[in-house]
N, C-alpha and C positions, 0 to 999 in steps of 0.2 A: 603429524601436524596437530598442536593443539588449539582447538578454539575459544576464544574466551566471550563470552555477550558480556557489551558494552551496555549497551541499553536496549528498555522495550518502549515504545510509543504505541499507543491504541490511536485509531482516527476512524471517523463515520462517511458517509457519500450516500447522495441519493441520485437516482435518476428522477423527476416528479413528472414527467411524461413522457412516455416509450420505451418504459421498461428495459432501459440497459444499462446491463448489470458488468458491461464498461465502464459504459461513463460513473456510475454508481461505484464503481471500485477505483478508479482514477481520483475521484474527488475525494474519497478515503484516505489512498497515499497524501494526496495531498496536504490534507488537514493534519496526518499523523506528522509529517516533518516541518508544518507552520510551528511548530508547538518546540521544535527540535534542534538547539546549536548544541555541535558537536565538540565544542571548543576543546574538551577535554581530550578526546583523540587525539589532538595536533599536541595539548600542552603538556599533560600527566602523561599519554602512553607516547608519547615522541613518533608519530605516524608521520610521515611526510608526505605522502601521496594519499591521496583521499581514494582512489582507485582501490588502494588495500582494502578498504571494508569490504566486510559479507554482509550483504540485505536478504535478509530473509524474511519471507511478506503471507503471511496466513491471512488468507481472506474468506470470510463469511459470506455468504448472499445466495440468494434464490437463482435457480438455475448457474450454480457455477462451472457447467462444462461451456457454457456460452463467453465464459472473459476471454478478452483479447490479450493474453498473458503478455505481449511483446506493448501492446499501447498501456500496461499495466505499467513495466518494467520504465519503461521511457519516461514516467515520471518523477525518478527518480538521478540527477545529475552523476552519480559516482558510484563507484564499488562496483563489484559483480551482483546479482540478484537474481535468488531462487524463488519463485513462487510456488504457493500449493494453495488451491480454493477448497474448498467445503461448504455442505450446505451451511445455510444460515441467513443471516441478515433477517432480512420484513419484508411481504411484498402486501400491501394495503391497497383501498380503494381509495384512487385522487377525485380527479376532473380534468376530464378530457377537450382539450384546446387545442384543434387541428392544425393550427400555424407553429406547435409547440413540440408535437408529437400524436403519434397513433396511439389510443388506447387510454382508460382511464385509471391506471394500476400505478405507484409509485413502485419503487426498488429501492431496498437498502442496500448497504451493503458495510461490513466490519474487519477492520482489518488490525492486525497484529506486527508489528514493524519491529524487526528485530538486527539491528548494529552490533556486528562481532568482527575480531582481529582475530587474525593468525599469529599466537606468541612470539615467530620471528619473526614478525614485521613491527613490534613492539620498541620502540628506545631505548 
């Protein structure tokens, strides 16, 4: 099985009250594929099922044994999807807003979004 990377997208996510470094990495994916039509997939490599992609998600942030690798992945509509966290991201002092969240510490968090095909599911 050869794999080839289509594309990489980089995207940011914070959490700005109660430090989750979920939510922080959810708004990550997020940002990395607002930025991101695949069009080329369907029209240059002839993909017809969007299921065929590989996501592969490197994520940066503070305390990354804490993500919810399954509520990471679920932002993502298609493909299979591996994640791997590592330290990284920012965690800063906010202002703590108890209707908002506990604690006055923001989270970053950084991620690395990587689109690749499997050569025979290429057109």
């Amino acid at each position: 099985m050869a794999i080839k990377r289509f594309i990489v997208e980089l995207g940011y996510g914070a959490d700005l009250h109660g430090k989750d470094v979920t939510k922080a990495a959810c708004r990550a994916v997020k940002d990395a594929i607002s930025r991101s039509c695949l069009c080329g997939i369907f029209e240059l490599a002839g993909v017809q099922d969007p299921n065929k992609m590989i996501i592969r998600l490197l994520i940066g942030c503070p305390y990354p044994e804490r993500v919810d690798k399954e509520k990471v992945a679920a932002q993502l509509p298609f493909g299979s999807v591996e994640i791997e966290t590592v330290p990284g991201g920012l965690e800063a002092k906010g202002l703590e807003v108890a209707a908002l969240g506990e604690g006055d510490r923001i989270v970053m968090a950084n991620v690395a979004l990587t689109v690749s095909l499997d050569e025979k599911d290429l057109g």
